[in-house]
Residue frames as qw, qx, qy, qz and C-alpha x, y, z in Angstrom:
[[0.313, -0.678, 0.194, 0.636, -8.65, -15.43, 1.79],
 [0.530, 0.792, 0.090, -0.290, -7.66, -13.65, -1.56],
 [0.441, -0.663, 0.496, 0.347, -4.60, -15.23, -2.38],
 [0.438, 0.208, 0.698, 0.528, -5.89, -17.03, -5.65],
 [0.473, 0.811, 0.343, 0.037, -7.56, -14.07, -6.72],
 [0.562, 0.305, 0.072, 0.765, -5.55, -11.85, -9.06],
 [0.403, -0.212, -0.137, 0.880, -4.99, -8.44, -7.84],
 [0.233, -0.199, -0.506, -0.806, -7.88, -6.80, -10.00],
 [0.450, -0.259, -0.716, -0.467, -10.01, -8.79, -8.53],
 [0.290, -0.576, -0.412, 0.644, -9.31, -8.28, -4.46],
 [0.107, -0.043, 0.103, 0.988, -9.65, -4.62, -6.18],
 [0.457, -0.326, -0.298, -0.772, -13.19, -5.02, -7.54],
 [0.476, -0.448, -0.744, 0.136, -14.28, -7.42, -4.34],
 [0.288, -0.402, -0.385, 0.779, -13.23, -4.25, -2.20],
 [0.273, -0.210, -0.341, -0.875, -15.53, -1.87, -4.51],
 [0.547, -0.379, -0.653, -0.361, -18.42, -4.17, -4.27],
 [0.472, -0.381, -0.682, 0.409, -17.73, -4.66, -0.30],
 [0.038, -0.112, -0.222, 0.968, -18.03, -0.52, -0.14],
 [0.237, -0.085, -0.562, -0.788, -20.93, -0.21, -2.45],
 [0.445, -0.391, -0.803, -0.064, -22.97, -2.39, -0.23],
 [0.209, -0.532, -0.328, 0.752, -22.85, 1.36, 2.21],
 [0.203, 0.685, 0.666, 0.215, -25.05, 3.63, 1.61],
 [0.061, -0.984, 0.002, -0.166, -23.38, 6.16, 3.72],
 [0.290, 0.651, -0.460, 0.530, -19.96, 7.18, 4.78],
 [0.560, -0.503, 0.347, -0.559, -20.71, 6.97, 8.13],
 [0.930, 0.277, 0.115, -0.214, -21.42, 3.12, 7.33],
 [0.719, 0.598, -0.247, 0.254, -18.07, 3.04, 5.42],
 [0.159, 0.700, -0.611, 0.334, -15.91, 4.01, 8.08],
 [0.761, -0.378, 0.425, -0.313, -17.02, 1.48, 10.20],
 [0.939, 0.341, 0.002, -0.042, -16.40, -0.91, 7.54],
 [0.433, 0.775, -0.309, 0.341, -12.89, 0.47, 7.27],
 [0.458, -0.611, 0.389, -0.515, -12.62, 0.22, 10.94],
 [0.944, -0.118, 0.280, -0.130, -13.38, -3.46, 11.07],
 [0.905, 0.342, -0.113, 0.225, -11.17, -4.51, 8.37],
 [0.074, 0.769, -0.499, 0.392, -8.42, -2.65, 10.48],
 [0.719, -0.467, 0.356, -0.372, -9.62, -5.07, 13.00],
 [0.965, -0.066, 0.248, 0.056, -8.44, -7.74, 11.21],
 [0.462, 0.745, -0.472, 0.093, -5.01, -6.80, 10.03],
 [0.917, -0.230, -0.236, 0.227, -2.45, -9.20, 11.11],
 [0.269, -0.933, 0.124, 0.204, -0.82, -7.37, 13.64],
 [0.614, 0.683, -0.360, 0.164, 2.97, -6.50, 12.75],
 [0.732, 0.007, -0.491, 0.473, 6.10, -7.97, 14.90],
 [0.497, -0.815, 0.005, 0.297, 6.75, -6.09, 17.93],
 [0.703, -0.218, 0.285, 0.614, 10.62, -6.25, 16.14],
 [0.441, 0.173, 0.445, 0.760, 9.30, -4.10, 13.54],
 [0.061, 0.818, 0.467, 0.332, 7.97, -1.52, 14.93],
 [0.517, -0.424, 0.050, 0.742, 10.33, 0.92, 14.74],
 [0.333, 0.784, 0.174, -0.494, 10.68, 3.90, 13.05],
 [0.024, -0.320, 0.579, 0.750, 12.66, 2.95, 10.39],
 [0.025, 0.176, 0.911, 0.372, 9.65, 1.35, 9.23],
 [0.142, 0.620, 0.410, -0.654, 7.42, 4.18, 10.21],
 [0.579, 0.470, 0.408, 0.526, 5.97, 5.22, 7.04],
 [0.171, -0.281, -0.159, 0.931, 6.52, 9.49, 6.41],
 [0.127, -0.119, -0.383, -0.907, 3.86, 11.72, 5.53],
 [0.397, -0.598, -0.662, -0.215, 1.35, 9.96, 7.65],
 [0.307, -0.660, 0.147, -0.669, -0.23, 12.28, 10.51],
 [0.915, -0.295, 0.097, -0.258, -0.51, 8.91, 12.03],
 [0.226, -0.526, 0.805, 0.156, 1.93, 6.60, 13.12],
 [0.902, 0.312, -0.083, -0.287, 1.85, 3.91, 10.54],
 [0.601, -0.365, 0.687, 0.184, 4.06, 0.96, 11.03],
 [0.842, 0.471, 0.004, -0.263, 4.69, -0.79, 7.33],
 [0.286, -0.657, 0.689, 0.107, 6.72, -4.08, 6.68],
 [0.864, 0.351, 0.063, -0.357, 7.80, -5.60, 4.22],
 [0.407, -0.407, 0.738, 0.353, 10.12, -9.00, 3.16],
 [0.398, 0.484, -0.634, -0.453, 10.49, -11.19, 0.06],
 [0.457, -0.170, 0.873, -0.028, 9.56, -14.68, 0.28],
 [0.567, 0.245, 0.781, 0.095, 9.23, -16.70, -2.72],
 [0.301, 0.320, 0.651, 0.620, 9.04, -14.10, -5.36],
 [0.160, -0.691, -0.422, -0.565, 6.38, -12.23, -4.35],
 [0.071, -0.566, 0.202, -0.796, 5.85, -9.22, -1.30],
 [0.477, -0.592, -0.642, 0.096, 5.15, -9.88, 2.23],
 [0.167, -0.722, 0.000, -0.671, 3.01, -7.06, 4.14],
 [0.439, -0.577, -0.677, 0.126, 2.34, -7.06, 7.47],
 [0.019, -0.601, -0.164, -0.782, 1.23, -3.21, 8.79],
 [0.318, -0.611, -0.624, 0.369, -0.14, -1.18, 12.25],
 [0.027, 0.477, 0.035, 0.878, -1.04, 2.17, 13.03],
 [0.133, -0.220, -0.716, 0.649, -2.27, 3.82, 16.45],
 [0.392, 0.224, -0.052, -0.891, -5.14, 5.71, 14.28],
 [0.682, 0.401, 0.585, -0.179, -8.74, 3.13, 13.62],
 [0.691, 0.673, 0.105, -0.242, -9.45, 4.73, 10.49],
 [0.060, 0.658, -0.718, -0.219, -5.46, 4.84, 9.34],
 [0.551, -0.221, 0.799, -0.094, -5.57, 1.37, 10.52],
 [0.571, 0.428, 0.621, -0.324, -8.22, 0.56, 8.28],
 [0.523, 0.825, -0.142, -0.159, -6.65, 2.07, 5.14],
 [0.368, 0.534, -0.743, -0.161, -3.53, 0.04, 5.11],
 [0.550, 0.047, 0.802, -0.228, -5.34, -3.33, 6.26],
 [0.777, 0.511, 0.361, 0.069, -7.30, -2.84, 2.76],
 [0.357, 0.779, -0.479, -0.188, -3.76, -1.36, 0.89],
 [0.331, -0.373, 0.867, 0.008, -2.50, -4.94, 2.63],
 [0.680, 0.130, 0.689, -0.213, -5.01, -6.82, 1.38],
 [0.755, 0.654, -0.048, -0.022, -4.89, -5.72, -2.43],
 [0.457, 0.777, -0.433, 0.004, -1.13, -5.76, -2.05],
 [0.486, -0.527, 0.696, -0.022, 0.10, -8.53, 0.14],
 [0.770, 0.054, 0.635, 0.026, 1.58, -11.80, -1.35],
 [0.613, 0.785, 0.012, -0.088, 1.96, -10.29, -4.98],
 [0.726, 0.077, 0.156, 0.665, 5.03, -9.84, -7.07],
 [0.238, -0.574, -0.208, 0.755, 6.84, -7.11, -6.91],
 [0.149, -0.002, -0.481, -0.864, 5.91, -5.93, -10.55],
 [0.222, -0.639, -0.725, -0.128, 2.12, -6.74, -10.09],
 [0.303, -0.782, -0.363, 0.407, 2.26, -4.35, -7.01],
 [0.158, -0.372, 0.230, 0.885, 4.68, -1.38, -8.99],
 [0.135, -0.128, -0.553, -0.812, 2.18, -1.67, -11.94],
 [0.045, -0.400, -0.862, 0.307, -0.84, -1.68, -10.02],
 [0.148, -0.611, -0.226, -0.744, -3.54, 0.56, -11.07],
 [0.161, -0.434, -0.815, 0.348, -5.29, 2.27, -7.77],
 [0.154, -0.116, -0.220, -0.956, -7.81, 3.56, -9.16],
 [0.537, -0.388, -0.747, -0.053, -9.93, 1.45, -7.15],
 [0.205, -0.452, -0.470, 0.730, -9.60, 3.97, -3.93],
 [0.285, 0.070, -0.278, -0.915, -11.35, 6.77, -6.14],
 [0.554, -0.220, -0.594, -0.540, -14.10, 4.19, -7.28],
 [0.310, -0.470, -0.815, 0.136, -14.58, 3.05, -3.86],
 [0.061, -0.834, -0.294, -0.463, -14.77, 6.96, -3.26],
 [0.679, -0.472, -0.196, 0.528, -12.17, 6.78, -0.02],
 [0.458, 0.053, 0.051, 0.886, -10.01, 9.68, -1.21],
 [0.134, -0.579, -0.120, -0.795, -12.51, 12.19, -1.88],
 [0.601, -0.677, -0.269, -0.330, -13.92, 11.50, 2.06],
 [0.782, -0.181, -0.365, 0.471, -10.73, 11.40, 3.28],
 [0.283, -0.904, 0.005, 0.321, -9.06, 14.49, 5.39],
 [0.650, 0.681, -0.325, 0.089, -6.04, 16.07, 3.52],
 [0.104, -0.663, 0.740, -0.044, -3.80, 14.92, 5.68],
 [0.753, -0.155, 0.627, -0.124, -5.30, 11.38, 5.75],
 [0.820, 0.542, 0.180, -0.042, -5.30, 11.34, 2.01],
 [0.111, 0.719, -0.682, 0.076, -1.59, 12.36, 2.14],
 [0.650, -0.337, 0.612, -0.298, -1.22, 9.79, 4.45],
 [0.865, 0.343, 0.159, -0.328, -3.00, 7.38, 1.81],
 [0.744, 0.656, -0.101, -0.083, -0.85, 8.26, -0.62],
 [0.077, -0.711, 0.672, -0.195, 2.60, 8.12, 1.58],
 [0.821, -0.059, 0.555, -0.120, 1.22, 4.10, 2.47],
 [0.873, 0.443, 0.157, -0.128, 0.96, 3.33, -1.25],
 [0.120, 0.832, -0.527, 0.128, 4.44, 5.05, -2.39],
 [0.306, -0.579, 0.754, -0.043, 6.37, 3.25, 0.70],
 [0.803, -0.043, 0.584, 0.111, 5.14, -0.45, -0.70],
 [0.801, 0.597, 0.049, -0.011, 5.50, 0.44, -4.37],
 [0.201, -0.902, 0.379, -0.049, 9.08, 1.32, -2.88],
 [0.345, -0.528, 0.774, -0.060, 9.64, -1.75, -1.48],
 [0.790, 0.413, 0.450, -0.059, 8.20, -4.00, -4.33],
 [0.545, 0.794, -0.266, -0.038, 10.99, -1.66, -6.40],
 [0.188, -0.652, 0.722, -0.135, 13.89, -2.42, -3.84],
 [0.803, 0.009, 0.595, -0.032, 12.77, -6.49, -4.16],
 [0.794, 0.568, 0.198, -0.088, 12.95, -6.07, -8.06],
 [0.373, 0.880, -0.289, 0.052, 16.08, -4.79, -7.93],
 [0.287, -0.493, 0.812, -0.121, 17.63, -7.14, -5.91],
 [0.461, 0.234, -0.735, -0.438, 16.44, -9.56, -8.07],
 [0.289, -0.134, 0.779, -0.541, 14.19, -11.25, -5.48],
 [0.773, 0.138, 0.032, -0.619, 11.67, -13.18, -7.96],
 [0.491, -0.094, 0.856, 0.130, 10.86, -16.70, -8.91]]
């Protein structure tokens, strides 16, 4: 798992892991799988307050504080959705909440996701990223670090 790498670096693994597709076609599968492995979210929290808005899809996103730093844990009834906040979990679970508000993600461009995305899914995208940099502000502000 990517928990000792730094945040940069789950970024460029998840380049490289696209890069190794030659086509799109190829890519969504890829996307697809790594939905497969999201750790599913409570039953308790899937509700809509924790629906995120702006997706076309239902997207489930939750998130607590423990120890300083952001737990994710995500769902969505759409594969490919699925698959876009499994890898927004993976570059942003487990971080602090200033790691995850100052996060470049200019990695989704370089893996080339946005430009192949539908506009609504790339809304969507961008409504995922928003709601955690949200809650990574609401942790900072409640002074939730070590």
């Amino acid at each position: 798992m990517s928990t000792t790498m730094t945040l940069a670096q789950t970024q460029q693994e998840l380049i490289d892991e696209f890069a190794m597709f030659s086509d799109w076609q190829d890519r969504y599968e890829h996307l697809i799988e790594l939905g497969k492995d999201l750790p599913l979210i409570a039953p308790e929290h899937r509700t809509d307050d924790n629906l995120v808005r702006g997706c076309q899809s239902r997207v489930w996103l939750f998130a607590e504080p423990k120890s300083g730093h952001v737990q994710f844990t995500a769902d969505s009834d759409a594969m490919i959705t699925k698959g876009i906040v499994a890898l927004l979990v993976r570059v942003y679970n487990d971080r602090t909440p200033q790691e995850i508000r100052e996060a470049s993600t200019d990695f989704i461009d370089r893996i080339g996701l946005r430009e192949h995305l539908s506009p609504n899914r790339a809304n969507g995208l961008s409504a995922m990223i928003d709601q955690m940099k949200r809650y990574a502000l609401a942790f900072s502000a409640n002074g939730d670090r070590s």
